[in-house]
N, C-alpha and C positions, 0 to 999 in steps of 0.2 A: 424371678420365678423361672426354674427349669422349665425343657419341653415336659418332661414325665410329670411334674405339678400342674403344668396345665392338662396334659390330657385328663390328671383327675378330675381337677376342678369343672373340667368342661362335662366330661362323661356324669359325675352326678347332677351337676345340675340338668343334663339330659333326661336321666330318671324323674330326676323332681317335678320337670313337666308333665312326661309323661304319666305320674301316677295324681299328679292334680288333674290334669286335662278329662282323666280317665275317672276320675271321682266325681269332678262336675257333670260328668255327661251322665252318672247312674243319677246324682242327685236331682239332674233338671227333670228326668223323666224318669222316677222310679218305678211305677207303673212298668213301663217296659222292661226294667229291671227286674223286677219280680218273677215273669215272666219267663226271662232270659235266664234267671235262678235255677226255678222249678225243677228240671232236665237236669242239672249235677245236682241240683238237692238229691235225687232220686237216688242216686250213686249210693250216698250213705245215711238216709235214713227209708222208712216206709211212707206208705201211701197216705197211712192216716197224717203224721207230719211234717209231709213236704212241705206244706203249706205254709206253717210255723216257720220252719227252718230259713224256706226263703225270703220270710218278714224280718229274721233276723240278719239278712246277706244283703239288707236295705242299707246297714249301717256298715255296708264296705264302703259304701261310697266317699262317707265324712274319716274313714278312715286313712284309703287314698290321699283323698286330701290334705288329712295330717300326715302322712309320713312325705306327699310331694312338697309340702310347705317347708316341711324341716330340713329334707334335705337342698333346698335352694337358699335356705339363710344358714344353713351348715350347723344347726342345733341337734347337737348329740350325736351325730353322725354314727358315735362308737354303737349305738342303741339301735340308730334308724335303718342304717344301713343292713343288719342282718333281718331285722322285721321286715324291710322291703323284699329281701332275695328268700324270705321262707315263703310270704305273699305269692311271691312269681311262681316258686318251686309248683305249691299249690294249684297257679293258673295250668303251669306248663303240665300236668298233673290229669286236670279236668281237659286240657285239649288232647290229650293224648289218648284219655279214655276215647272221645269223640273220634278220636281217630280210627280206633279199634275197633267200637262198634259200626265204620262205615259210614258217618254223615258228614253229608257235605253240604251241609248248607253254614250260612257265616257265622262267624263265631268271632270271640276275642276282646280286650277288656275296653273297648270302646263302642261297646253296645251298636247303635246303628249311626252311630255319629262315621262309620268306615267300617267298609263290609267286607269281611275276608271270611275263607277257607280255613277249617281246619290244620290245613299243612301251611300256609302262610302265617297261619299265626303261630302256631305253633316256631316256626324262625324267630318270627319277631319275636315271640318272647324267650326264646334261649339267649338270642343278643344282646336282651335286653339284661337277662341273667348277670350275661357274661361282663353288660357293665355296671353291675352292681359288685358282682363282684370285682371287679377290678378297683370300683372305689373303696372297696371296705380293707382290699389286700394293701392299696396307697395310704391307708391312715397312719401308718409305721414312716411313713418318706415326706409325710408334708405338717405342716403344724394348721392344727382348725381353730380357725376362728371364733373366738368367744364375745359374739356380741350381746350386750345387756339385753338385747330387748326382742333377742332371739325367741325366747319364750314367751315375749308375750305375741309377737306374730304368729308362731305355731299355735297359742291357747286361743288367740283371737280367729285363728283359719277356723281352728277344729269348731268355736261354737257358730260361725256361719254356717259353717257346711250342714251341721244338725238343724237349723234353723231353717236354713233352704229346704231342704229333706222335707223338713213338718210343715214348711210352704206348701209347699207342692204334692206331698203325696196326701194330705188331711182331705181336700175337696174333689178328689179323685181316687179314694178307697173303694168306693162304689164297684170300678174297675176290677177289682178284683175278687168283690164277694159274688158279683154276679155279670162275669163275661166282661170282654173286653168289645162288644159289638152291643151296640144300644141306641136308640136313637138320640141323635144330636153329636157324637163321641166324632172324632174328626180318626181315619184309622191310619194314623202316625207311624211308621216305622215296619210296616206290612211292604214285605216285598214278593214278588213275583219270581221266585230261582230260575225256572226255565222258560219264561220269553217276554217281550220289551213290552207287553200291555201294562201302560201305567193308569193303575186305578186311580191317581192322582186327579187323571183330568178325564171330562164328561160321564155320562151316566149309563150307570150296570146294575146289574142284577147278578149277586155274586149268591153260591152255594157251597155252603161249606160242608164237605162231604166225606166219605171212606170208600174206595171201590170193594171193598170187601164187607160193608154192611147192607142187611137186606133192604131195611127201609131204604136207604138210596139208592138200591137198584130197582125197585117197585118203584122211585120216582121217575126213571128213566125215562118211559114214552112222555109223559107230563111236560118234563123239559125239555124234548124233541119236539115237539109242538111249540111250545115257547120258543124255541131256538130259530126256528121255519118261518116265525112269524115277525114281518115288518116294523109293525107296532110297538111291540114287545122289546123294552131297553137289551143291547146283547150280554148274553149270557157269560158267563165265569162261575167253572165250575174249580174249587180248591179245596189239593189232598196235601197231606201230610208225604206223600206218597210221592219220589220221584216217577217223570215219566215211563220212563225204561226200568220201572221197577215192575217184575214177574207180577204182581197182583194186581196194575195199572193194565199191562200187557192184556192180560184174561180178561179184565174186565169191558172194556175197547172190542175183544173180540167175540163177548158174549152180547154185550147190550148195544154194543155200535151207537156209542152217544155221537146227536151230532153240534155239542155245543164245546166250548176252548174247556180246556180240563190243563189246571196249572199246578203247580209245586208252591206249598211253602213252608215255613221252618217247623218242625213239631211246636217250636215254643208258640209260633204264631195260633196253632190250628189247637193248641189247646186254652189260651188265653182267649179265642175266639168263639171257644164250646164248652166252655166252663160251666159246669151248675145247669147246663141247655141240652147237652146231649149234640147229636148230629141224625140228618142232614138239617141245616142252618138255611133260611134264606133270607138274603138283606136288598134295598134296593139303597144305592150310597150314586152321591151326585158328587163330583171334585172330591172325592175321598170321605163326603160326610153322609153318615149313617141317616136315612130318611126314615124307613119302614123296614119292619125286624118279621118274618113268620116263622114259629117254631113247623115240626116237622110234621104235629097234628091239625095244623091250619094252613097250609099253603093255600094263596092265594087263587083266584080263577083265571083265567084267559080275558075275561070281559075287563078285570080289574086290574092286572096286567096294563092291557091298553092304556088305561086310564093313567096311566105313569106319563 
């Protein structure tokens, strides 16, 4: 085997990791995937069917998976190999709008299994492009391997992967007809973009909020009282909204909250307020959801304490 036949063989089976690796992490937890959807669903269709559309981007996942399978046992290569680099073209496609309109929170086809940037991923996946195509340009310089039973490991991949799929997202649908915050829901894959409070560990009282809606400016003093007080698990308040964003700015300078007011991903803050509306309040112990109040029942001070 020449060096150039091995760089191919090497560079696709690189892809074929990567596009399996990348399928089971939507499959183990589609739920988040869904979510992660929604936000380029928006790109090209309306309001009323985002929803739809993103039940339908549940089945990239098993499809990943069949084009990483095939390209690592070298089945059809002639086939796989441009279905893979129209996939990417597509990714790099949807990063680049994210580019465009400004967001910087993570993104990329490994969900939260590895958190990156817009512009970081967007590299990774031009490279990644670029070795795919370099495999599909090598099929003219090397001879592919026709093994018997290449098909049936590709058929056998594809119907796990659908099978995981229906594992997993069938007893967690719930998740997505009504919010992703509920009591019991452990909140998986919720990150904090601008600072190291990991809701992971001990117990808050998080609010899930907009600086530009009225109700959660009329909650203000309410939760400045809460904040002031001992008792009272501390406070997280969470916007959609980076910090240094002009509507975070004004808001800070009109209400002067004095509880942590934090970023996170739109995907997060609407899978959070789904079907509920905002302001949100949760009280979550190690990341698990205890007690939920919508925005017409917040809690009292007395009962607060009692946390």
């Amino acid at each position: 085997m020449s060096a150039l036949e091995k760089s191919l063989w090497v560079s696709q089976r690189i892809m074929g990791v990567v596009f399996l690796v990348a399928g089971l992490t939507k499959i183990w937890d589609p739920v988040l995937f869904f979510w992660e959807a929604v936000m380029p669903a928006q790109i090209f269709v309306g309001h009323e069917t985002v929803e739809t559309v993103a039940r339908f981007a549940l089945l990239l996942g098993p499809l990943e998976c069949l084009v990483g399978v095939a390209l690592l046992v070298d089945w059809k290569p002639r086939l796989v190999l441009p279905i893979g680099s129209v996939m990417m073209i597509f990714f790099i496609a949807i990063t680049a709008h994210a580019l465009q309109r400004g967001m910087g929170e993570s993104c990329g086809c490994f969900g939260t299994l590895i958190e990156r940037s817009p512009v970081e991923a967007m590299v990774e996946n031009v490279l990644m492009l670029g070795l795919l195509v370099f495999s599909w340009w090598g099929l003219r310089r090397r001879a592919v391997a026709l093994w018997a039973w290449g098909r049936w490991v590709v058929l056998i991949g594809g119907l796990v992967s659908l099978t995981v799929l229906g594992f997993r997202y069938m007893p967690e649908r719930d998740r997505i007809a009504d919010s992703d915050l509920q009591v019991g829901d452990y909140l998986k894959g919720l990150s904090l973009l601008d600072t190291d409070i990991d809701l992971m560990q001990g117990a808050y009282l998080i609010e899930l909020f907009s600086p530009n809606c009225s109700y959660c400016q009329t909650a203000v003093p309410k939760l400045n009282v809460w904040a002031a007080d001992p008792e009272v698990p501390r406070l997280i308040a969470l916007s959609q909204y980076p910090k240094d964003h002009p509507v975070t700015t004004q808001f800070k300078i009109q209400f002067r909250p004095r509880f942590t007011i934090a970023t996170i991903s739109f995907a997060d803050f609407k899978r959070l307020t789904h079907a509920h509306g905002y302001p949100r309040l949760a009280y979550i112990v190690d990341g698990v959801v205890v007690r939920v109040w919508e925005r017409h029942a917040f809690p009292s001070l007395a009962e607060l304490r009692k946390l």
